[in-house]
N, CA, C and O atoms as a GROMACS GRO file, in nm:
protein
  540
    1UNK      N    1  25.871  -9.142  12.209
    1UNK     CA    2  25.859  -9.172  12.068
    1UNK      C    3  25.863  -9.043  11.989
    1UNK      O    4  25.801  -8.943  12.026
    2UNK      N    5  25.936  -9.048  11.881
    2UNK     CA    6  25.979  -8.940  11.791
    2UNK      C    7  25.915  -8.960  11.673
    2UNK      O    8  25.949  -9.064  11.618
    3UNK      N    9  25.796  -8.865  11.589
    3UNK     CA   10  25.795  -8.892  11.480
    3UNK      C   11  25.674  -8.971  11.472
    3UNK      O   12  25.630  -9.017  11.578
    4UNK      N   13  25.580  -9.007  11.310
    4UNK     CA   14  25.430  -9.060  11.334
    4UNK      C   15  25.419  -9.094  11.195
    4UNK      O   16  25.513  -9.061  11.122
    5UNK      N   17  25.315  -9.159  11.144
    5UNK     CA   18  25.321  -9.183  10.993
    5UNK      C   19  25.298  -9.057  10.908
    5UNK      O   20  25.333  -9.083  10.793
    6UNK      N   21  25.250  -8.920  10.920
    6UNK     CA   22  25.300  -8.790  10.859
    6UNK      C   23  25.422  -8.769  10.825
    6UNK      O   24  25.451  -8.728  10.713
    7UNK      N   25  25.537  -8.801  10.947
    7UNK     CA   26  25.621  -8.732  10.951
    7UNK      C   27  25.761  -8.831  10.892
    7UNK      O   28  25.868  -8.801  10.840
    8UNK      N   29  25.689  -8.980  10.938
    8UNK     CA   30  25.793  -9.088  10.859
    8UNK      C   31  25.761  -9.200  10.738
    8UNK      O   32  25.819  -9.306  10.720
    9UNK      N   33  25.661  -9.149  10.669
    9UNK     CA   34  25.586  -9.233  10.503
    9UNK      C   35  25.693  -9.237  10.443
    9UNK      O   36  25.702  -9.341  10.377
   10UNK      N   37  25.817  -9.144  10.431
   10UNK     CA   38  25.910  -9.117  10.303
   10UNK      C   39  26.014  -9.234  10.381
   10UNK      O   40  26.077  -9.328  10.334
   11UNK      N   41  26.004  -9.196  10.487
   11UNK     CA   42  26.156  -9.317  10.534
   11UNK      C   43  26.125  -9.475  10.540
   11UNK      O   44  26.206  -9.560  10.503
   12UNK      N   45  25.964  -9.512  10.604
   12UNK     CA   46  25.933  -9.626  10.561
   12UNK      C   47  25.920  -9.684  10.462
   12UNK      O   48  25.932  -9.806  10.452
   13UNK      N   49  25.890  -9.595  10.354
   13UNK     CA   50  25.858  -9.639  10.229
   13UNK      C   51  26.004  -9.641  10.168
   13UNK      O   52  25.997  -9.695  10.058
   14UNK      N   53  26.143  -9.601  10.199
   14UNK     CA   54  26.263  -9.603  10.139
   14UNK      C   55  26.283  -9.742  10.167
   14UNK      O   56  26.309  -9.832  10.087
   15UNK      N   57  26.258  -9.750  10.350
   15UNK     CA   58  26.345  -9.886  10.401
   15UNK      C   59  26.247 -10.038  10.359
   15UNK      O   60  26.284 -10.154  10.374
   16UNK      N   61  26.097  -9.982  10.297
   16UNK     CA   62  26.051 -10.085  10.237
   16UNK      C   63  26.117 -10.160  10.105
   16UNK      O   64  26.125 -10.281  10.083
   17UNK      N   65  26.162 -10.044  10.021
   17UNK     CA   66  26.176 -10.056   9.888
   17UNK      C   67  26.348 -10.149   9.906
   17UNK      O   68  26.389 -10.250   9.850
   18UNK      N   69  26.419 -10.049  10.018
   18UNK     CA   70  26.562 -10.090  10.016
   18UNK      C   71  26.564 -10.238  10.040
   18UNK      O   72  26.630 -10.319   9.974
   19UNK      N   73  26.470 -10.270  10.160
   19UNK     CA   74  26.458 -10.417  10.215
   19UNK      C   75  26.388 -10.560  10.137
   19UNK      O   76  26.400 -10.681  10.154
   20UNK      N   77  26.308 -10.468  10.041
   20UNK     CA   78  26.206 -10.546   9.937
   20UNK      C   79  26.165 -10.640  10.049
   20UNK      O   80  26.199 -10.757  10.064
   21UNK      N   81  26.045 -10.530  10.164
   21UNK     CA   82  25.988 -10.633  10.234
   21UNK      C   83  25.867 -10.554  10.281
   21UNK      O   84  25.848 -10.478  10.186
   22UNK      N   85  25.780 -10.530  10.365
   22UNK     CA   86  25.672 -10.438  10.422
   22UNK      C   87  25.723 -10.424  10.535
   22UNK      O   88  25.771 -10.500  10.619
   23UNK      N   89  25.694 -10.241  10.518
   23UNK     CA   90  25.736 -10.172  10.665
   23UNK      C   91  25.622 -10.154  10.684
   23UNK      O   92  25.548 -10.114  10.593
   24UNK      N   93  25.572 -10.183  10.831
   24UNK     CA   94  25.418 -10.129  10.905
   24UNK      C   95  25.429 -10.034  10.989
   24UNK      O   96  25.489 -10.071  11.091
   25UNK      N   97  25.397  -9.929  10.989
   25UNK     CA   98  25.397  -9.799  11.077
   25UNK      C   99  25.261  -9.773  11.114
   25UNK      O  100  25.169  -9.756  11.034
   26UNK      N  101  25.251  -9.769  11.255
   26UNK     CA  102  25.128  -9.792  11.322
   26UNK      C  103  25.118  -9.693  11.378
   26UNK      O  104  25.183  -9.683  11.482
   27UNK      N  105  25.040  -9.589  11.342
   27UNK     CA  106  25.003  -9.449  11.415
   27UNK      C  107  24.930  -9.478  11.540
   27UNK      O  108  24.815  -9.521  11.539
   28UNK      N  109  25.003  -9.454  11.657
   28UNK     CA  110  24.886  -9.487  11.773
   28UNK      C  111  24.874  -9.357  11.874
   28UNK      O  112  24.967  -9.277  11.883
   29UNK      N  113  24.781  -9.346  11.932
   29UNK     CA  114  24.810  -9.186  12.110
   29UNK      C  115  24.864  -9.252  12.189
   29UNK      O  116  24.878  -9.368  12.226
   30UNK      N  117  24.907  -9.111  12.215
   30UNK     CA  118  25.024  -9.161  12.335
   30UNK      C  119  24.949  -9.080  12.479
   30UNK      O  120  24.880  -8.980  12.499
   31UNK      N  121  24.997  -9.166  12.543
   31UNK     CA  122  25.013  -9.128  12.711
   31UNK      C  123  25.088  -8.976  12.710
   31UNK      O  124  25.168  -8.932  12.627
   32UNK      N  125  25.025  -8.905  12.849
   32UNK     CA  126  24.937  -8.886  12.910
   32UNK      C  127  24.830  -8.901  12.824
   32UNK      O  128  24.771  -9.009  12.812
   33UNK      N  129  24.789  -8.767  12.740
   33UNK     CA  130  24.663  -8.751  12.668
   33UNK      C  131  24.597  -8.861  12.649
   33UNK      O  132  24.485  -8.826  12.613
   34UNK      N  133  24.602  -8.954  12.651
   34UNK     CA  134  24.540  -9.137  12.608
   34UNK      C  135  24.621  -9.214  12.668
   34UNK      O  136  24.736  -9.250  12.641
   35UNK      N  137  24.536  -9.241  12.768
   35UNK     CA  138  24.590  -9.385  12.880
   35UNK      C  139  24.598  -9.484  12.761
   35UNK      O  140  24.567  -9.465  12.643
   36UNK      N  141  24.649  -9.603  12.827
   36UNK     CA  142  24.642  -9.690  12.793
   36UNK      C  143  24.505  -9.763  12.812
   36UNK      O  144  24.476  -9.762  12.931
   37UNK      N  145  24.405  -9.831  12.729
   37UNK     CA  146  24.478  -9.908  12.602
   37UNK      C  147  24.461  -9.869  12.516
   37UNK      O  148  24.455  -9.943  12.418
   38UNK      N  149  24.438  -9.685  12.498
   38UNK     CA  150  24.468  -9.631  12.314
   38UNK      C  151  24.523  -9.669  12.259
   38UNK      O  152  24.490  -9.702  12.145
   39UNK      N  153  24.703  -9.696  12.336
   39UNK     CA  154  24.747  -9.718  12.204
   39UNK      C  155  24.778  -9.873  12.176
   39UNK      O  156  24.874  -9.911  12.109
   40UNK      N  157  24.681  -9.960  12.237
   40UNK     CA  158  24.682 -10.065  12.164
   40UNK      C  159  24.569 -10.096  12.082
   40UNK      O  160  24.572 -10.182  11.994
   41UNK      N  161  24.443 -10.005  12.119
   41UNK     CA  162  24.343 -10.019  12.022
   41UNK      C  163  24.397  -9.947  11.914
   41UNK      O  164  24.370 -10.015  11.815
   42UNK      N  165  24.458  -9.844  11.879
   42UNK     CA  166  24.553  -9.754  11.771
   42UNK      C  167  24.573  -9.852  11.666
   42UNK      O  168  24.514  -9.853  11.558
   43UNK      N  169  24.700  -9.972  11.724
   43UNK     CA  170  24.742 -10.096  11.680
   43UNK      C  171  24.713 -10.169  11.616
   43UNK      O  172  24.772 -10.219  11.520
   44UNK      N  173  24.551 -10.200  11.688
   44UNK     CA  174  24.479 -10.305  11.535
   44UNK      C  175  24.408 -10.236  11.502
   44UNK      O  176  24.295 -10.284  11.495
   45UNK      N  177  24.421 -10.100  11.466
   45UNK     CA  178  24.392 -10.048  11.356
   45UNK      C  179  24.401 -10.093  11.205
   45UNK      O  180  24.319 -10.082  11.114
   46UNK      N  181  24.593 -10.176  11.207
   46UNK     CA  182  24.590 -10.218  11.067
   46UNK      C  183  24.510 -10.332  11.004
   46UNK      O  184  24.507 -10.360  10.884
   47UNK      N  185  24.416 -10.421  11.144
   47UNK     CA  186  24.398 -10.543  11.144
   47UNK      C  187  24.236 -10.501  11.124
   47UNK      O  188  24.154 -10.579  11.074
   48UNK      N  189  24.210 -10.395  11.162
   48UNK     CA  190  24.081 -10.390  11.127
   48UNK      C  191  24.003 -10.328  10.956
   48UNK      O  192  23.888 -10.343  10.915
   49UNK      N  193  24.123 -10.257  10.893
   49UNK     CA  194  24.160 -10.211  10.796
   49UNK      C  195  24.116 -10.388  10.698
   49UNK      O  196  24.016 -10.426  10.638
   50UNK      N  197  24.215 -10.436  10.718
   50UNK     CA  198  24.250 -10.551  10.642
   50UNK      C  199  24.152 -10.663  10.664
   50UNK      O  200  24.133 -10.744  10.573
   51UNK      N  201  24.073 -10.674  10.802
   51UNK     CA  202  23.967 -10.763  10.799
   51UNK      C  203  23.800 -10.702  10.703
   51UNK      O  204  23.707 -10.760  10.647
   52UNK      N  205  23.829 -10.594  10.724
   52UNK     CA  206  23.699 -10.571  10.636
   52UNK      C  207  23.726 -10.546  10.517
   52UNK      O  208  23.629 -10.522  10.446
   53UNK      N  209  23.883 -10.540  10.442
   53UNK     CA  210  23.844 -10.595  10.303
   53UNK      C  211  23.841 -10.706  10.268
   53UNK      O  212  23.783 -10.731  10.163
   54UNK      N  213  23.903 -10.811  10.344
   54UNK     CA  214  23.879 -10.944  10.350
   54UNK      C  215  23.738 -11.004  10.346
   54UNK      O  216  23.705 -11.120  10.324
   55UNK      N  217  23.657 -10.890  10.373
   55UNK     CA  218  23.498 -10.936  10.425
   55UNK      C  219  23.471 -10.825  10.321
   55UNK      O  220  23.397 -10.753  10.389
   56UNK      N  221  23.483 -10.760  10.194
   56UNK     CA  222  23.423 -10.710  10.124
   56UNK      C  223  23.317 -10.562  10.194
   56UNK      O  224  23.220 -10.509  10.140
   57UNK      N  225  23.382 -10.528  10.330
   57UNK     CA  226  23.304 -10.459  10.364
   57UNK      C  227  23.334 -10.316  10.338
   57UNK      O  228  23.450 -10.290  10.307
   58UNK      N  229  23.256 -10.229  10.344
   58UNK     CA  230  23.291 -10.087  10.318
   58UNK      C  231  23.348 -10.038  10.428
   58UNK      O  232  23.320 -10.109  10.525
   59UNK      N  233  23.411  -9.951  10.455
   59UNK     CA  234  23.421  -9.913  10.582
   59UNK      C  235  23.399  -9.790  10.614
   59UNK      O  236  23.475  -9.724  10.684
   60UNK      N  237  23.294  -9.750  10.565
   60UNK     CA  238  23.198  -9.639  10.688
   60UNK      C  239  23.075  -9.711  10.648
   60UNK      O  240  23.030  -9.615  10.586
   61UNK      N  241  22.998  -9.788  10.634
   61UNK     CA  242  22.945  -9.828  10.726
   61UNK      C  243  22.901  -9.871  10.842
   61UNK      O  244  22.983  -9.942  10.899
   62UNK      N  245  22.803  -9.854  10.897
   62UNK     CA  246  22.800  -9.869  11.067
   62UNK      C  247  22.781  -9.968  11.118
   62UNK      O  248  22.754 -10.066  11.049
   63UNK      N  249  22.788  -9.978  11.252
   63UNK     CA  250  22.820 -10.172  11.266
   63UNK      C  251  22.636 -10.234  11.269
   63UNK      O  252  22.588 -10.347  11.267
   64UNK      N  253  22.576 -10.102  11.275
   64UNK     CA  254  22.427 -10.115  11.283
   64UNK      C  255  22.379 -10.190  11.167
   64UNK      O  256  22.309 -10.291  11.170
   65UNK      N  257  22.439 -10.112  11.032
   65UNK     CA  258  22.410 -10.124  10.901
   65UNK      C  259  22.457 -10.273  10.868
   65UNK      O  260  22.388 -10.306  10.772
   66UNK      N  261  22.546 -10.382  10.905
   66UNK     CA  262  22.581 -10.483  10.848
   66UNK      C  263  22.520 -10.586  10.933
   66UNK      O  264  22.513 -10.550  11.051
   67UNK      N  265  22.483 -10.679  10.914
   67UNK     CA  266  22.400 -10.797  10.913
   67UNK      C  267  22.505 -10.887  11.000
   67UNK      O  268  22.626 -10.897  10.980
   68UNK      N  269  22.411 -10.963  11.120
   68UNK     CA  270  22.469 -11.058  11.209
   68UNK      C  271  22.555 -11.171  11.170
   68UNK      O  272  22.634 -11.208  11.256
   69UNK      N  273  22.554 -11.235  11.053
   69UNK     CA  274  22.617 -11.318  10.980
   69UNK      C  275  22.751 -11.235  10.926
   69UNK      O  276  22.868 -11.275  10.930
   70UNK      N  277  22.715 -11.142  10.887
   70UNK     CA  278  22.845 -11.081  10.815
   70UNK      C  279  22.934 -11.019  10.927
   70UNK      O  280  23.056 -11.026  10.933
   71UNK      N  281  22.850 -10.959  11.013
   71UNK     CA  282  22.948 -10.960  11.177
   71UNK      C  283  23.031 -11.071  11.209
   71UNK      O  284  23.150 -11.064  11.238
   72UNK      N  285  22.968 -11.166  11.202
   72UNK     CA  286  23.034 -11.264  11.267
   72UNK      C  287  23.185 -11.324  11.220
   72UNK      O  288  23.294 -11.336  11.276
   73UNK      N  289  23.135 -11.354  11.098
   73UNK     CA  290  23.240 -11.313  10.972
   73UNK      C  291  23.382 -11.245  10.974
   73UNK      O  292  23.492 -11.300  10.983
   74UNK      N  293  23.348 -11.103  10.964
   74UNK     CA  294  23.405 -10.988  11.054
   74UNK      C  295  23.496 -11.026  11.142
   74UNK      O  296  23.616 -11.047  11.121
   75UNK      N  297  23.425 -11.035  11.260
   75UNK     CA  298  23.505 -11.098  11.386
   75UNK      C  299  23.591 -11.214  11.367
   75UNK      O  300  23.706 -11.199  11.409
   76UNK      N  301  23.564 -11.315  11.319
   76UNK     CA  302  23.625 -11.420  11.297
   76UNK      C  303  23.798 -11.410  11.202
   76UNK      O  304  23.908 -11.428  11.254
   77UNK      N  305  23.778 -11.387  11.101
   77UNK     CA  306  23.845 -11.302  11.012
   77UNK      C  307  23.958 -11.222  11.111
   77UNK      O  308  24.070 -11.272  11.110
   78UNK      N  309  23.939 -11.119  11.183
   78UNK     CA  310  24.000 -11.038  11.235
   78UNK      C  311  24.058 -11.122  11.320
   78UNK      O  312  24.177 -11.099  11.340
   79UNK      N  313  24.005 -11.223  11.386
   79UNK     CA  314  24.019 -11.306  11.453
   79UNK      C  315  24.193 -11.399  11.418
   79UNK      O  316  24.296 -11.404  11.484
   80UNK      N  317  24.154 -11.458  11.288
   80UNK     CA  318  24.204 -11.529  11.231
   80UNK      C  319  24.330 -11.490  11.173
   80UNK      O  320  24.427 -11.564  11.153
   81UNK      N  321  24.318 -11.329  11.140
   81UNK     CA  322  24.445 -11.270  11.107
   81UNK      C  323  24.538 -11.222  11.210
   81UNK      O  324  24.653 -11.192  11.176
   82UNK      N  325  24.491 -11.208  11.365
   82UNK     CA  326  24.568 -11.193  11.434
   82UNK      C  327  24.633 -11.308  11.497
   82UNK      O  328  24.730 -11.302  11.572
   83UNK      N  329  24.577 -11.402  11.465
   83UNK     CA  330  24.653 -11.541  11.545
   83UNK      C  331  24.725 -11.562  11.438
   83UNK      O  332  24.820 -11.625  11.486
   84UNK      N  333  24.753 -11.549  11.284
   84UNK     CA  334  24.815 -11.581  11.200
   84UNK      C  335  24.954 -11.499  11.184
   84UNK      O  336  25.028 -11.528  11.091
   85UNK      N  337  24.984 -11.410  11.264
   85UNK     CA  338  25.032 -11.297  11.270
   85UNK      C  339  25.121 -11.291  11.432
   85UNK      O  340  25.204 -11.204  11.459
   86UNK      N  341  25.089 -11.385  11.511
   86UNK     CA  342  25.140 -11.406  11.661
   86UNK      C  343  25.307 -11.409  11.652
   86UNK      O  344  25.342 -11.519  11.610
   87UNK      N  345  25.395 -11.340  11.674
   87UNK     CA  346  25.516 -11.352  11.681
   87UNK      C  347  25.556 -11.345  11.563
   87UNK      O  348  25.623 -11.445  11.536
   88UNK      N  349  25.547 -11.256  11.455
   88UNK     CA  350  25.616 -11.273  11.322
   88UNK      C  351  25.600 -11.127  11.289
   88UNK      O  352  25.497 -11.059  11.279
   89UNK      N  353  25.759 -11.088  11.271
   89UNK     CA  354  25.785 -10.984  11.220
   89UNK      C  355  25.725 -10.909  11.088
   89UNK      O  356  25.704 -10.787  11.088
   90UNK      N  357  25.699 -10.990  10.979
   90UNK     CA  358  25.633 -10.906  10.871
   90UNK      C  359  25.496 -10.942  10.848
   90UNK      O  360  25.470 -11.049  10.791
   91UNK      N  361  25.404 -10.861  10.888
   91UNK     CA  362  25.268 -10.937  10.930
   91UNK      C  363  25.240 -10.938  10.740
   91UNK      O  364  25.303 -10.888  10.646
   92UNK      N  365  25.071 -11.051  10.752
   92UNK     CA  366  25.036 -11.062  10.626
   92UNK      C  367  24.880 -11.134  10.647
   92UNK      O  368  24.843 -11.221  10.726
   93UNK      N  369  24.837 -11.089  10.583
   93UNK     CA  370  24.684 -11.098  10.543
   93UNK      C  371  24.648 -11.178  10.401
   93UNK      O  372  24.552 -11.251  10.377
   94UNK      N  373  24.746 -11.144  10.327
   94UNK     CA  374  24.742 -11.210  10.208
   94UNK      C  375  24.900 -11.241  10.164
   94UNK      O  376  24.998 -11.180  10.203
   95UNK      N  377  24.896 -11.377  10.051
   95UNK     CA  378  25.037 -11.372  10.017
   95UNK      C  379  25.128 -11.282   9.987
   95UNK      O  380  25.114 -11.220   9.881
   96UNK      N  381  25.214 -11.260  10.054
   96UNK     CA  382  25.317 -11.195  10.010
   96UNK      C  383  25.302 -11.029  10.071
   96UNK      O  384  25.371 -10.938  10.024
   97UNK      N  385  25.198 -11.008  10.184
   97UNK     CA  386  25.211 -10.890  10.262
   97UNK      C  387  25.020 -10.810  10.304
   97UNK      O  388  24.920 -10.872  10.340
   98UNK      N  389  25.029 -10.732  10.291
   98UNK     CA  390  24.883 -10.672  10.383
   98UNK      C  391  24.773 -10.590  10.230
   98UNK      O  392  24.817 -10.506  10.152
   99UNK      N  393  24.690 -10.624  10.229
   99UNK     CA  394  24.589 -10.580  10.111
   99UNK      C  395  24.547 -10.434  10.086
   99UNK      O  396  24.515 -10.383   9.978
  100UNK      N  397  24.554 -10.362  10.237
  100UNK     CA  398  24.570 -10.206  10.206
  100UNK      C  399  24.652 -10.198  10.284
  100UNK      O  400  24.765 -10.177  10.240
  101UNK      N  401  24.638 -10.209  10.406
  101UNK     CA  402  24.677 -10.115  10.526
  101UNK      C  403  24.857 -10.070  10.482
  101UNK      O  404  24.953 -10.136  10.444
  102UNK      N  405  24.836  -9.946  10.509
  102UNK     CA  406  25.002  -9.885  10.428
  102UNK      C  407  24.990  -9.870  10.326
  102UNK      O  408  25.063  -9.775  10.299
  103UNK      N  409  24.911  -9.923  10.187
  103UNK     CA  410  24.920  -9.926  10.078
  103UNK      C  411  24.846  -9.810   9.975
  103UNK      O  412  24.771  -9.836   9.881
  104UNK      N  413  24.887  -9.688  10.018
  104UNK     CA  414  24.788  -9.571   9.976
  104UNK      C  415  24.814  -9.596   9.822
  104UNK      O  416  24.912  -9.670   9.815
  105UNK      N  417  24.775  -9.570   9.720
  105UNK     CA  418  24.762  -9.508   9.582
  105UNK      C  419  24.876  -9.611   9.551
  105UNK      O  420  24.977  -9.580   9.488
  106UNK      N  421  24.854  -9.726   9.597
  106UNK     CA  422  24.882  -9.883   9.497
  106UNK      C  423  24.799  -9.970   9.457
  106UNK      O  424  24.716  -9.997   9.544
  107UNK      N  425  24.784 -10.028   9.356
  107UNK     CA  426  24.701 -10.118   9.290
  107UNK      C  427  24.650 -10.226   9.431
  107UNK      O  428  24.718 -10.279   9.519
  108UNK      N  429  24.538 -10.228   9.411
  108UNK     CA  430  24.444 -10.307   9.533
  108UNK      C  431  24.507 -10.459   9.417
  108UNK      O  432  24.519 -10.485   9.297
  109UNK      N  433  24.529 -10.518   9.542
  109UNK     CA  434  24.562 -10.639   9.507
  109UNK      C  435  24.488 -10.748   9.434
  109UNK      O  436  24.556 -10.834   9.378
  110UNK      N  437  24.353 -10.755   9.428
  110UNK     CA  438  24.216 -10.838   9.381
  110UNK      C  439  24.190 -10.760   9.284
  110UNK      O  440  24.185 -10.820   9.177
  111UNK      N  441  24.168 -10.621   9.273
  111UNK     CA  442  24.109 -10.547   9.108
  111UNK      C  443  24.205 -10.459   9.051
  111UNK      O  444  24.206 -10.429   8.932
  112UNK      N  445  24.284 -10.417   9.135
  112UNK     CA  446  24.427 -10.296   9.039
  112UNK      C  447  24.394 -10.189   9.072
  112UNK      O  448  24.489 -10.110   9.076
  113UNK      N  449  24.260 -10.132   9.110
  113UNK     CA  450  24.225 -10.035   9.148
  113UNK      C  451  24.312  -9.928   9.263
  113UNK      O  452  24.357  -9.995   9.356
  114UNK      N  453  24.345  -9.772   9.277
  114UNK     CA  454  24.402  -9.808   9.360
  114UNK      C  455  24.362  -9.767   9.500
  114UNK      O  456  24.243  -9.742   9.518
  115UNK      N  457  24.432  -9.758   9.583
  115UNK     CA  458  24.367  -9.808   9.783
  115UNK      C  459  24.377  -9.635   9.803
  115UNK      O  460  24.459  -9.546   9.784
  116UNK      N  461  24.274  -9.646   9.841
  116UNK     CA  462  24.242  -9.483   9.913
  116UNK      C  463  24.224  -9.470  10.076
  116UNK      O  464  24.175  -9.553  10.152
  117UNK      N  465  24.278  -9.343  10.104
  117UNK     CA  466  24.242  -9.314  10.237
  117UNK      C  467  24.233  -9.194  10.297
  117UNK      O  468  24.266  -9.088  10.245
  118UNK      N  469  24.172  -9.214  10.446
  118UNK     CA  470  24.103  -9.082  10.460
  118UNK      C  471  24.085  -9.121  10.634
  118UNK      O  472  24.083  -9.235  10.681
  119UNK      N  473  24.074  -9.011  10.696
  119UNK     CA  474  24.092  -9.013  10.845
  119UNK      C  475  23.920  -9.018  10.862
  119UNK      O  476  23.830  -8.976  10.790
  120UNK      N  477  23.919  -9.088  10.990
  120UNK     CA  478  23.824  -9.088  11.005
  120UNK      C  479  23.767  -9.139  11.154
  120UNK      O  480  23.840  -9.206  11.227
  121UNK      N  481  23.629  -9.101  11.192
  121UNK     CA  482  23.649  -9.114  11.402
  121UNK      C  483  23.681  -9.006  11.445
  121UNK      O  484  23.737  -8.920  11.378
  122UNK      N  485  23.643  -8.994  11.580
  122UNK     CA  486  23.656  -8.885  11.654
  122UNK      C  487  23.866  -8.888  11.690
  122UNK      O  488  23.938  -8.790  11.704
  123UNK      N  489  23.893  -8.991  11.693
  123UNK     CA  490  24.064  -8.977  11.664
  123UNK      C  491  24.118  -8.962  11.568
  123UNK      O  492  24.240  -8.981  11.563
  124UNK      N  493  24.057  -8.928  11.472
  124UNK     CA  494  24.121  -8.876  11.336
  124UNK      C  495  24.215  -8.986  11.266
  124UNK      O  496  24.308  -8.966  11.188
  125UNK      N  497  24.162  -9.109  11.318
  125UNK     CA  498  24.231  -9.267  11.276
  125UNK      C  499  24.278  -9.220  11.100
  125UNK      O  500  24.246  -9.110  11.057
  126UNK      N  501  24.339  -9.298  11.034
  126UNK     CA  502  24.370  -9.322  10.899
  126UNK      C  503  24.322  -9.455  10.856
  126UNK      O  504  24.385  -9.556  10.886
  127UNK      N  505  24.175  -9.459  10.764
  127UNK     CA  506  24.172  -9.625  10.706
  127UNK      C  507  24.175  -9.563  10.578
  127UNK      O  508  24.140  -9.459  10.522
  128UNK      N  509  24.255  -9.713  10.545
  128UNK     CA  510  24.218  -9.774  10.406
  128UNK      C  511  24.155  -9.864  10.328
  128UNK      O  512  24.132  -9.974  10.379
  129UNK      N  513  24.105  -9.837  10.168
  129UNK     CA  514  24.035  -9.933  10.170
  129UNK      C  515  24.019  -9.908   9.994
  129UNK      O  516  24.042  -9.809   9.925
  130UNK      N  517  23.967 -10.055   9.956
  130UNK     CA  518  23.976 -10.044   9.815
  130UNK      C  519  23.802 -10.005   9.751
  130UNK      O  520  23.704 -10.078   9.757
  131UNK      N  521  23.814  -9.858   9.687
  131UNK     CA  522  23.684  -9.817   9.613
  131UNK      C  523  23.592  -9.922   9.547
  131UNK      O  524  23.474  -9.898   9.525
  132UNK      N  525  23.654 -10.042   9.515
  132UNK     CA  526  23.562 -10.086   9.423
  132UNK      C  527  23.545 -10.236   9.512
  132UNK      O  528  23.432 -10.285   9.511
  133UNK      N  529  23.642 -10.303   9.579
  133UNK     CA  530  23.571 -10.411   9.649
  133UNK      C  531  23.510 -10.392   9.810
  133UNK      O  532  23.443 -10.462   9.886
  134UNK      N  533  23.553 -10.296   9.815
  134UNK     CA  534  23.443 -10.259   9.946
  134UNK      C  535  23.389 -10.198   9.867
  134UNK      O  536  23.474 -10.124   9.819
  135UNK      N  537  23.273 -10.176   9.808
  135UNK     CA  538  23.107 -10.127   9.788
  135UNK      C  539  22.989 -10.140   9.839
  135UNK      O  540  22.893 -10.082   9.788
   0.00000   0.00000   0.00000
């Protein structure tokens, strides 16, 4: 594999605009350095992004800090977006495409606000997330 979301934002984001559709570029580790299943936990990265704004959650908070009900929630949700998502090329969380994940410094879809991000984890992951409905 050639190339990572640093090095290809400008070309996804061309072939988004050209295609008028969502390109998902999924930063994951690679083998050797990270057996497998890094890079499938890498993967739902975008799914975990998108379930906790779905769940209004912040995301640095710790899984300590949120409440068994709202876990569950959580899980379910994440749950729900990956079976919704089974075999289909342009994944979606909400009508018409994904609520952050990819969506740096665009209007958050629920307030206009826009989606920020920032690495974060001992893998230097990339989430996103919207300032004002995750609070």
């Amino acid at each position: 594999m050639i190339g990572g979301l640093d090095t290809d934002h400008t070309l996804c984001t061309m072939l988004s605009d050209a295609c008028q559709a969502v390109v998902i570029s999924v930063d994951y580790r690679l083998a050797p350095e990270h057996p497998f299943p890094a890079d499938v936990v890498d993967s739902l990265a975008a799914y975990q992004c998108e379930s906790l704004f779905a769940c209004g959650i912040d995301p640095f908070r710790t899984l300590g800090e949120i409440d068994a009900a709202t876990r569950r929630a959580l899980y379910e949700t994440a749950a729900a977006q990956l079976q919704a998502n089974l075999g289909r090329w342009r994944r979606e969380t909400l009508r018409g495409g994904l609520a952050v994940y990819g969506r740096e410094r665009q209007g958050c879809r629920e307030c206009g606000v826009g989606i920020r991000t920032t690495k974060q984890g001992g893998q230097g992951r990339i989430t996103w997330w919207c300032p004002r409905c995750q609070s």
